[in-house]
C-alpha positions in Angstrom: 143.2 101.7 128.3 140.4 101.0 125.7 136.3 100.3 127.3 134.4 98.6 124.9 130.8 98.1 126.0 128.3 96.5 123.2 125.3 95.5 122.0 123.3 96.8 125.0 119.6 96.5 123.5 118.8 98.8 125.9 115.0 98.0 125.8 115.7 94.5 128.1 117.4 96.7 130.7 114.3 97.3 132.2 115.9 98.9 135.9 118.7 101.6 136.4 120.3 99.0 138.7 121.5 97.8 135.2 122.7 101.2 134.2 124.0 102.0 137.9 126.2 98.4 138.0 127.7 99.1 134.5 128.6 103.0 135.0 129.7 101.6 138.7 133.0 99.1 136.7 134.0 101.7 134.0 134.3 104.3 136.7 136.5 101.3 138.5 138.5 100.8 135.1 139.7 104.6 134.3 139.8 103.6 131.2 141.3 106.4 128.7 138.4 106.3 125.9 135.2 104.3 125.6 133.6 102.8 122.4 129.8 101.6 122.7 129.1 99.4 120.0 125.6 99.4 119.2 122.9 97.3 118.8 121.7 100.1 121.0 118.2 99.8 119.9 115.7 97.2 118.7 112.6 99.8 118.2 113.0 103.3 118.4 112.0 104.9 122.0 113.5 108.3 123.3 114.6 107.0 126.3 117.1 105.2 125.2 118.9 108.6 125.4 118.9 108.7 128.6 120.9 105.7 128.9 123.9 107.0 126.6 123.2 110.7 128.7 124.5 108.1 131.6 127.3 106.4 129.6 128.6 110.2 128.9 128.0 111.7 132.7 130.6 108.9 134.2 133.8 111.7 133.3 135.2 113.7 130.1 136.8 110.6 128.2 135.5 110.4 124.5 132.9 107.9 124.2 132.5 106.6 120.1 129.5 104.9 119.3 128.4 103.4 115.8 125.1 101.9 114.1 124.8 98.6 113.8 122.3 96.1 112.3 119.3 96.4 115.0 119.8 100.7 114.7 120.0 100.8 110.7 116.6 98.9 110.5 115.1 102.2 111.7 115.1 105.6 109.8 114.0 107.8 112.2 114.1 111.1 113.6 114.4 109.5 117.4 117.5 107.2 116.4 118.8 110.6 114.7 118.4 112.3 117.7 120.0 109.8 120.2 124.0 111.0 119.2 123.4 114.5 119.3 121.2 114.6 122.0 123.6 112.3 124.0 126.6 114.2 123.7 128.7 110.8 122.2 129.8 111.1 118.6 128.6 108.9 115.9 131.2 107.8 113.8 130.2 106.4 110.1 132.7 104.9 108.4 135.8 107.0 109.0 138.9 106.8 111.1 140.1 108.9 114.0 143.4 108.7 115.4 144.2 109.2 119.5 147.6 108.8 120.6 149.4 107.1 118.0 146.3 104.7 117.7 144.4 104.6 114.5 140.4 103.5 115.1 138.7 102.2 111.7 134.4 102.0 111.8 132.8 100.5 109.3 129.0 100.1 109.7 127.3 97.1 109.0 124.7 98.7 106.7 127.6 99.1 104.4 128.1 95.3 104.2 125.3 94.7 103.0 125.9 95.3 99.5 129.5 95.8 99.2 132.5 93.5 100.3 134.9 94.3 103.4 137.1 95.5 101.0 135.0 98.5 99.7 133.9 99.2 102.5 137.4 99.6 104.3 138.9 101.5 100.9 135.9 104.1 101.3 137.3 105.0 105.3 140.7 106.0 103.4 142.5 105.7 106.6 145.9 106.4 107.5 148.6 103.9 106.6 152.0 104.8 108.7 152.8 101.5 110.1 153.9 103.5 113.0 150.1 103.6 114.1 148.8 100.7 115.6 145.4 100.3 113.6 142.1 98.7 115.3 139.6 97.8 113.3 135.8 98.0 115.2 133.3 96.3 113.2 130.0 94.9 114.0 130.0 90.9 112.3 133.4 89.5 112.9 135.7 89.1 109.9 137.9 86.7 109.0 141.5 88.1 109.6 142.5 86.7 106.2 140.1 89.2 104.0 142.5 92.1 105.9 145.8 90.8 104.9 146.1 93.8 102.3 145.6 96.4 105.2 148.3 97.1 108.1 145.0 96.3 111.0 146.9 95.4 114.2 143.9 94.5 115.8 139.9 93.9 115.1 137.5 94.1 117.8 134.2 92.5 116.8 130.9 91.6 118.8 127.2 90.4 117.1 127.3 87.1 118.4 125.9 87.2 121.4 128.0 83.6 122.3 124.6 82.2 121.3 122.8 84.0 124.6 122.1 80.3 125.6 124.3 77.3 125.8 122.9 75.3 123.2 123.2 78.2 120.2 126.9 78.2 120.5 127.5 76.0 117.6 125.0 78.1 115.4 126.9 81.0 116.1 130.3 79.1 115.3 128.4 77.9 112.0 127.1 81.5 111.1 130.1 83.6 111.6 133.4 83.9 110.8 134.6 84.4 114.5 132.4 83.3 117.7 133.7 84.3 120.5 137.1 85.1 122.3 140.4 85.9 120.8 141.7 84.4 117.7 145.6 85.3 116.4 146.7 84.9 112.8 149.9 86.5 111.6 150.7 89.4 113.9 147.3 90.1 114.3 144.5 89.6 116.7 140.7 89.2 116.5 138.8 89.8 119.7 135.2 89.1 119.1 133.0 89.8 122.9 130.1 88.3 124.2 128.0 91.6 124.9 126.6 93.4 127.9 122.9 92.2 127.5 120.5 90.5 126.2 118.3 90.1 122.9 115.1 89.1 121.9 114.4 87.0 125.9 115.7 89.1 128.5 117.7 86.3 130.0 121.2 84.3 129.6 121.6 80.7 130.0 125.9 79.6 130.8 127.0 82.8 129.0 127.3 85.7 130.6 127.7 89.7 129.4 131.0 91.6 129.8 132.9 94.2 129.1 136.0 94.4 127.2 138.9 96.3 129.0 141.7 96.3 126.0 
């Protein structure tokens, strides 16, 4: 049983009800290993560590977590700091097998000059079909750009489903996957709608989740 929790923007979480509720269902779900997806951070602040110290203190399952767009715009000792200070390892475009499942990261920084392709070649990842592969990457990606690579399944998030009712189509327009699960093939996109909120601290008809795969 897979957590995935994302895009948090932990600076809109402005009580530790917030923290207390989330902690409160993945301690409900057992889940076997969590990944957080950033966007953890819009600007950097310390105390965003002590959110991830809370994400780690709910048991001993591995927690994952990777840099996305919002936590590459910074290059700074804090965002440095909130991995190893956290205890939750920062993967960076590499692969890690658990169980006979295969995780691919790519970060988005690395998209923005080279292609998926690239990218995914530089991970150098394991290709015994016998593992079922997931690829976790920030922007969703059309499952046709992956036929060449045995991914079973690619978990995605960034788009927010539009925070508010009336963005949705933007987000359809702007990305290759909006929201929910898409199948081509024998493969299976699930792209989430995200724990929290950006930019207002408010939703409008969406509403955040996390992902129990």
């Amino acid at each position: 049983k897979i957590l995935l929790v994302s895009d948090i923007h932990s600076e809109h979480i402005t009580q530790d009800f917030h923290v207390k509720k989330i902690i409160k269902t993945i301690k409900k779900e057992k889940p076997d290993f969590g990944i957080i997806a950033w966007d953890m951070i819009n600007k950097p602040n310390r105390g965003y560590i002590d959110y991830l110290k809370a994400f780690k203190s709910i048991s001993n399952i591995p927690i994952f977590a990777v840099e996305w767009n919002h936590d590459v715009m910074w290059n700074t000792q804090i965002v440095n700091d909130i991995p190893n200070k956290s205890g939750i390892q920062l993967l960076n475009n590499e692969n890690i097998e658990i169980d006979g499942i295969q995780l691919i990261w790519i970060i988005d920084k690395s998209l923005w000059w080279n292609s998926v392709q690239q990218t995914i070649n530089q991970v150098n990842f394991n290709e015994n079909q016998n593992l079922f592969t997931i690829l976790i990457t920030h922007q969703p990606i059309w499952l046709e750009k992956l036929q060449d690579y045995p991914i079973d399944l690619e978990v995605a998030w960034h788009t927010h489903r539009g925070q508010f009712y009336w963005m949705r189509k933007v987000v359809e327009w702007m990305n290759d996957y909006a929201y929910w699960k898409y199948n081509l093939w024998d493969r299976t996109v699930f792209v989430t709608q995200w724990i929290w909120t950006w930019w207002l601290p408010f939703r409008l008809w969406t509403q955040s989740e996390m992902v129990i795969i």
